[in-house]
C-alpha positions as CSV (number, residue, x, y, z in Angstrom):
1,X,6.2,-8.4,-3.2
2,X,7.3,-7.5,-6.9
3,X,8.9,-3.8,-6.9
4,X,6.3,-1.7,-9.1
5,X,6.6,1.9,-10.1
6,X,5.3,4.4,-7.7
7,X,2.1,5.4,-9.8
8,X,1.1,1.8,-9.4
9,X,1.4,1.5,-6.2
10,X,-0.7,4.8,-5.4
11,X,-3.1,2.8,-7.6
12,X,-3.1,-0.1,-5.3
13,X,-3.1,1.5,-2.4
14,X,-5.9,4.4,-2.9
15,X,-8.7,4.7,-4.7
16,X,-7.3,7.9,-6.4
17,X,-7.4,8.0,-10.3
18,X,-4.1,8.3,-12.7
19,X,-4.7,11.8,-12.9
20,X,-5.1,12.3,-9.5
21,X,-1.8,10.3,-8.5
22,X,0.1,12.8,-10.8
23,X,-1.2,15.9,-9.1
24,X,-1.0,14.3,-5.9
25,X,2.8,13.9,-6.9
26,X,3.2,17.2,-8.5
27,X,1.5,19.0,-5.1
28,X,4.3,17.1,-3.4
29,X,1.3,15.3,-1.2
30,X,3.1,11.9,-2.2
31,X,6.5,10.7,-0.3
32,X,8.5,7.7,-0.6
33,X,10.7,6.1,2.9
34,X,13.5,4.8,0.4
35,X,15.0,1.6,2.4
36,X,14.3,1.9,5.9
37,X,15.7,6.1,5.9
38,X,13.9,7.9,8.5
39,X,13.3,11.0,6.3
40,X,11.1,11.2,3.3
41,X,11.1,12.4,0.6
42,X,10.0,13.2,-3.2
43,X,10.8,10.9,-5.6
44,X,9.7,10.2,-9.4
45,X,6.0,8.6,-10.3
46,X,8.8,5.8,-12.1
47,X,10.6,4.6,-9.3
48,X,10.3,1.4,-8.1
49,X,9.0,0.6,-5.0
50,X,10.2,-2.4,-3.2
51,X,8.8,-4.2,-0.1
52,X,10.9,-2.5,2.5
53,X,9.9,1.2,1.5
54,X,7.1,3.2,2.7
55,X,4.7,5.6,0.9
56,X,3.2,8.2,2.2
57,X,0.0,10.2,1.0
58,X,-0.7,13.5,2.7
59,X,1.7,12.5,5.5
60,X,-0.3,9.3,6.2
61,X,1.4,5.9,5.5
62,X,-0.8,3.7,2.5
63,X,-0.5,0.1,1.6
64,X,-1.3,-2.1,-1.3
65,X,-4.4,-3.2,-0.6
66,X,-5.6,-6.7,-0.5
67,X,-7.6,-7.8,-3.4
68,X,-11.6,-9.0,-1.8
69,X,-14.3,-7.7,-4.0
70,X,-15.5,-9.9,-6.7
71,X,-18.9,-9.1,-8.0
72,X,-21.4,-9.6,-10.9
73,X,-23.3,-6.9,-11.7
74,X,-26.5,-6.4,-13.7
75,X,-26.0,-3.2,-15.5
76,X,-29.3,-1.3,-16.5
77,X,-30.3,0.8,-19.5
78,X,-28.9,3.9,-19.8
79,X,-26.4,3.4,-17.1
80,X,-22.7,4.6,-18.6
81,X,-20.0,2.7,-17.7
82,X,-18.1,5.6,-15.5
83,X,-17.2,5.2,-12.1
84,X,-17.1,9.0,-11.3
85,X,-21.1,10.5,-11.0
86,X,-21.6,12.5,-14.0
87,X,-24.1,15.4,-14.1
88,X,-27.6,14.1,-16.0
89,X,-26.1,10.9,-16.6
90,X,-26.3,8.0,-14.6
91,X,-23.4,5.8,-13.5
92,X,-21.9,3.3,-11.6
93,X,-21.0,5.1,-8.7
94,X,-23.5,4.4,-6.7
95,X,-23.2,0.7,-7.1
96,X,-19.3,1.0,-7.0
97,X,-18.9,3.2,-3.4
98,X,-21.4,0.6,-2.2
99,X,-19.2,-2.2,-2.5
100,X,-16.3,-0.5,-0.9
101,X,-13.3,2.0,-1.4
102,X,-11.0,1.2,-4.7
103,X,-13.6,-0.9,-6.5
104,X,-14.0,-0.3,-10.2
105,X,-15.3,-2.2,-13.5
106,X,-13.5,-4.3,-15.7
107,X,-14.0,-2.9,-19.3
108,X,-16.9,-1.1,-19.9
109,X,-20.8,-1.8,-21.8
110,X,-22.7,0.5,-23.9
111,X,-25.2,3.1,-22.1
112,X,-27.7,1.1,-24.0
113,X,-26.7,-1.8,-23.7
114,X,-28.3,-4.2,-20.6
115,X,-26.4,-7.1,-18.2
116,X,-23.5,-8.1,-17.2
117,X,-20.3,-6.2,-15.8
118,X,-17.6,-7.7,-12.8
119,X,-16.8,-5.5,-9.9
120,X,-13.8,-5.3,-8.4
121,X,-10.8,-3.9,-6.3
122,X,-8.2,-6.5,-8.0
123,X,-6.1,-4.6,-10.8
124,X,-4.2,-7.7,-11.4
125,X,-7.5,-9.5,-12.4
126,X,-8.4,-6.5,-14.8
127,X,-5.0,-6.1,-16.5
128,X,-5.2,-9.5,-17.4
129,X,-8.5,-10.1,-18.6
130,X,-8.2,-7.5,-21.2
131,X,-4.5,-9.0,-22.9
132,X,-5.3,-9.8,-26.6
133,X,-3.8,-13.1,-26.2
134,X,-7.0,-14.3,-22.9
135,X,-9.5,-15.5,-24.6
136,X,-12.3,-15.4,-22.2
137,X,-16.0,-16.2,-23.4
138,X,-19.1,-13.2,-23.9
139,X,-22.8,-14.3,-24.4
140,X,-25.0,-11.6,-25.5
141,X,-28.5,-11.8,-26.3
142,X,-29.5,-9.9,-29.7
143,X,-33.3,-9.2,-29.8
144,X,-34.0,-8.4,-33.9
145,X,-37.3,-8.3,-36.0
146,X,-36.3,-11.1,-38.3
147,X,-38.6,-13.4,-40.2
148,X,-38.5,-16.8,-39.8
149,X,-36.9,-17.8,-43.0
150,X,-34.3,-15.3,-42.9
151,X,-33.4,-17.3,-39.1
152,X,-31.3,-19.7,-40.7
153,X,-29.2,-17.7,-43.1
154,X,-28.4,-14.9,-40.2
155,X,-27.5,-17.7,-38.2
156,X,-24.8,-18.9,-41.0
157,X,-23.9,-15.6,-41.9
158,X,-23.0,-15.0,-38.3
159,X,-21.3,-18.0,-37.8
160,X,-19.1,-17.7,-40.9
161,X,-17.5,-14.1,-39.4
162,X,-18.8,-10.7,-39.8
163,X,-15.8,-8.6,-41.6
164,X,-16.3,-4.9,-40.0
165,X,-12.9,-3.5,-41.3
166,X,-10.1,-4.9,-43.3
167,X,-8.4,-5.5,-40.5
168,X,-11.3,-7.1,-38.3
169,X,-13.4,-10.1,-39.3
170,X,-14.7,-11.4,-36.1
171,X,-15.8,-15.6,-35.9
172,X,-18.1,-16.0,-33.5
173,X,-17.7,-19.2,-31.3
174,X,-21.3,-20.1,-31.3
175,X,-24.5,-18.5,-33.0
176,X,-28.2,-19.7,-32.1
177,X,-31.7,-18.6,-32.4
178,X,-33.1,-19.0,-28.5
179,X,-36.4,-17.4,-28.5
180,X,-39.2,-16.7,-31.4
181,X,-42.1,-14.4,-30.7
182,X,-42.7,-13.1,-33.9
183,X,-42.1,-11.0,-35.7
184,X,-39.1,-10.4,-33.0
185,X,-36.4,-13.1,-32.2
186,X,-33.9,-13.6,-29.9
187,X,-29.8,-14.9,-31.4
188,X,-27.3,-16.0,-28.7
189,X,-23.9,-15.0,-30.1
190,X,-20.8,-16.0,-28.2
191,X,-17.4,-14.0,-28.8
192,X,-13.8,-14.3,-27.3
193,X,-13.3,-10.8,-27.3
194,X,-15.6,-8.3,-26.5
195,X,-14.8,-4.7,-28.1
196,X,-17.3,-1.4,-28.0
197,X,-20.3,-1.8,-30.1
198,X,-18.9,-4.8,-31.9
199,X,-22.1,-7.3,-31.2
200,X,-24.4,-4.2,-32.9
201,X,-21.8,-3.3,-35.9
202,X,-22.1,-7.3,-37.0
203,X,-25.7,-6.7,-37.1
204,X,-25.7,-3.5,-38.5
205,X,-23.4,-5.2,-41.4
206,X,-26.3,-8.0,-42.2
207,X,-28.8,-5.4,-42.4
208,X,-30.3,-5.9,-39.0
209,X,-32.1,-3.8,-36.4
210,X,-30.8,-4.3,-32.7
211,X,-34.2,-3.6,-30.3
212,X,-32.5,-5.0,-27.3
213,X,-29.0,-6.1,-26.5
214,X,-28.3,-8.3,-23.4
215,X,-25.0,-9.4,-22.1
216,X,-25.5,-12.6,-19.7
217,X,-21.8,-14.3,-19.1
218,X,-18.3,-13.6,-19.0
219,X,-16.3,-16.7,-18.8
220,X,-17.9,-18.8,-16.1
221,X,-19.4,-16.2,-14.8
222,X,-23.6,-15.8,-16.1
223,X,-26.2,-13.4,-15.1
224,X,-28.4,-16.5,-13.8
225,X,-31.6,-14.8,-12.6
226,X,-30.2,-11.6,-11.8
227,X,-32.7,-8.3,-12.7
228,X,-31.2,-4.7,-13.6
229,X,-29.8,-3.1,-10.9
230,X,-28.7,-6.4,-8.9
231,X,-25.4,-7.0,-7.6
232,X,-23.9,-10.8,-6.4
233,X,-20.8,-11.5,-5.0
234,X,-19.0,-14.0,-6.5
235,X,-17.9,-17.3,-5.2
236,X,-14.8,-18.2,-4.3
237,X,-14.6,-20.9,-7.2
238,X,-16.1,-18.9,-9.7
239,X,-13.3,-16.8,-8.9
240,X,-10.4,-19.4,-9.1
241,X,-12.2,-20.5,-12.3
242,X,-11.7,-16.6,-13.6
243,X,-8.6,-16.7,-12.8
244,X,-7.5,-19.9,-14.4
245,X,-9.0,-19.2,-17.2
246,X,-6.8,-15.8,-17.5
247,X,-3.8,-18.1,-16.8
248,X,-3.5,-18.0,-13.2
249,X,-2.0,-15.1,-10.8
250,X,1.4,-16.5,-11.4
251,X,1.0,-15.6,-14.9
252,X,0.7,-11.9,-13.6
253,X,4.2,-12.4,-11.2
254,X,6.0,-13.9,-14.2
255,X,5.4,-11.6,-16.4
256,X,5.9,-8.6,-13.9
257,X,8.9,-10.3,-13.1
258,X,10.3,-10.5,-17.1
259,X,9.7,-6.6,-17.3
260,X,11.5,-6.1,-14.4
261,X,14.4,-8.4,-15.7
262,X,14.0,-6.1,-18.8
263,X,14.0,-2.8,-17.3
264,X,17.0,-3.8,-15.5
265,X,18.7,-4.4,-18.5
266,X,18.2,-1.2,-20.0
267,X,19.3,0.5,-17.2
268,X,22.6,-1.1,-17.7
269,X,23.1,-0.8,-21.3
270,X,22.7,2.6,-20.5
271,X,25.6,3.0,-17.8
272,X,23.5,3.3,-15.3
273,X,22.8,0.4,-13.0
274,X,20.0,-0.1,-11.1
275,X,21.6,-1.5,-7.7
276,X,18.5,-2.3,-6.2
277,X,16.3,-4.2,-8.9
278,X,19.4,-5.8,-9.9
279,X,19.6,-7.4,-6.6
280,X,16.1,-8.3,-6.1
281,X,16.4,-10.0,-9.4
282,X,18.9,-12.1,-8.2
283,X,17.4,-13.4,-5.0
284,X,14.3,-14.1,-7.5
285,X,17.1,-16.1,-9.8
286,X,16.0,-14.3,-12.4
287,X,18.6,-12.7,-15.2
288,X,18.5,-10.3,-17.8
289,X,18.2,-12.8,-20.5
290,X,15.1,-13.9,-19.2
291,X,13.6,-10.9,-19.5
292,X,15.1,-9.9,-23.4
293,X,12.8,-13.1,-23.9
294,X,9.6,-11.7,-23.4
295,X,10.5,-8.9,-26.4
């Protein structure tokens, strides 16, 4: 097990929130077993947690869980993208407690926007997905009203980068026109990164009307013949496919492992040793300067 901080692992091991962890902590609800001692006791929301400790909520030992929920989920209009249950709002809670305890959404889709979202309990999967440098695939389906022979010049427009700010110009990686029922059309448009309300602010740029707004795939993962409301569990290859795509879960241990190595070394440029990480990071074979290559 990599040594995390003590807020992570509470993360890991309940379903609590960040702000719950924190007054958890400050209640004095949350105790740490430091090394095999018999006695608990307090300790910071930063210390690191290593495999032979024990953590205790509300006197009752927790453990990281074991990642096992992978789902796609078909998210329907006017759904927000909260896993609490909000008064006159509906969410994902429903959809989320029936999967099981600790499962939440990776990113998030617009309240009126329609499709796909992934489900899970695995916080190594969603850290990952959303680093700048992962470039995972998102198919959306814009429905417009768009004459016919305006089709081809939205679709080069589109494909030539919208610019929404002088600091983002977004390229998609493929633009199509699927579906013609006129006056109303349907353009596919693929993007590597998928930010709030970026699909409708290209639109809005080019002067068009968003009626309906669909997102079918993430990655390798597509909405198929899913309805709103629907909820599939993913396969075990479509998961290994996620994952290798994202750069594999060693990816997540190395670079876990370089903070570590970094940490480690602040701790002794500032006089103050840390004993215990310093001598995990050895058995590891892992040394400072490893880690002062990752800055």
């Amino acid at each position: 097990m990599v040594p995390s901080r003590l807020d992570k692992y509470m993360s890991d091991a309940t379903s609590l929130s960040r702000s719950q962890i924190r007054k958890a902590w400050s209640d004095g609800k949350i105790e740490v077993c430091v090394g095999g001692e018999v006695e608990a006791r307090v300790i910071a929301l930063d210390t690191l947690i290593f495999e032979e400790d024990q953590v205790f909520f509300e006197q009752t030992r927790v453990e990281r869980r074991v990642p096992s929920v992978y789902a796609a989920f078909c998210k329907p209009m006017g759904v927000i993208s909260s896993a609490r249950r909000e008064k006159g709002q509906r969410s994902l809670a429903p959809w989320l407690e029936e999967l099981g305890e600790g499962v939440f959404p990776i990113g998030r889709l617009e309240q009126d926007t329609v499709g796909l979202m992934l489900l899970t309990d695995d916080g190594d999967l969603s850290h990952v997905m959303t680093q700048p440098d992962v470039s995972l695939v998102y198919k959306y389906r814009v429905h417009v009203d768009l004459e016919r022979a305006q089709q081809d010049e939205i679709v080069t427009q589109l494909s030539a980068g919208v610019e929404l700010s002088r600091e983002l110009r977004v390229i998609p990686v493929n633009v199509a026109v699927s579906e013609v029922v006129a006056p109303r059309c349907v353009i596919e448009i693929e993007i590597e990164e998928s930010r709030s309300k970026q699909i409708r602010s290209m639109c809005h740029v080019l002067g068009l009307v968003v009626q309906e707004l669909h997102r079918v795939a993430i990655g390798p993962i597509g909405l198929g013949d899913m309805i709103e409301g629907d909820v599939r569990r993913l396969g075990d290859e479509e998961v290994t496919e996620l994952w290798r795509l994202c750069g594999g879960r060693a990816r997540v241990r190395e670079r876990r492992c370089m903070a570590l190595a970094r940490l480690a070394r602040k701790h002794r440029d500032e006089g103050e040793p840390h004993e215990r990480l310093e001598s995990w990071l050895e058995k590891q074979g892992i040394s400072f300067d490893e880690g002062l290559e990752g800055e």
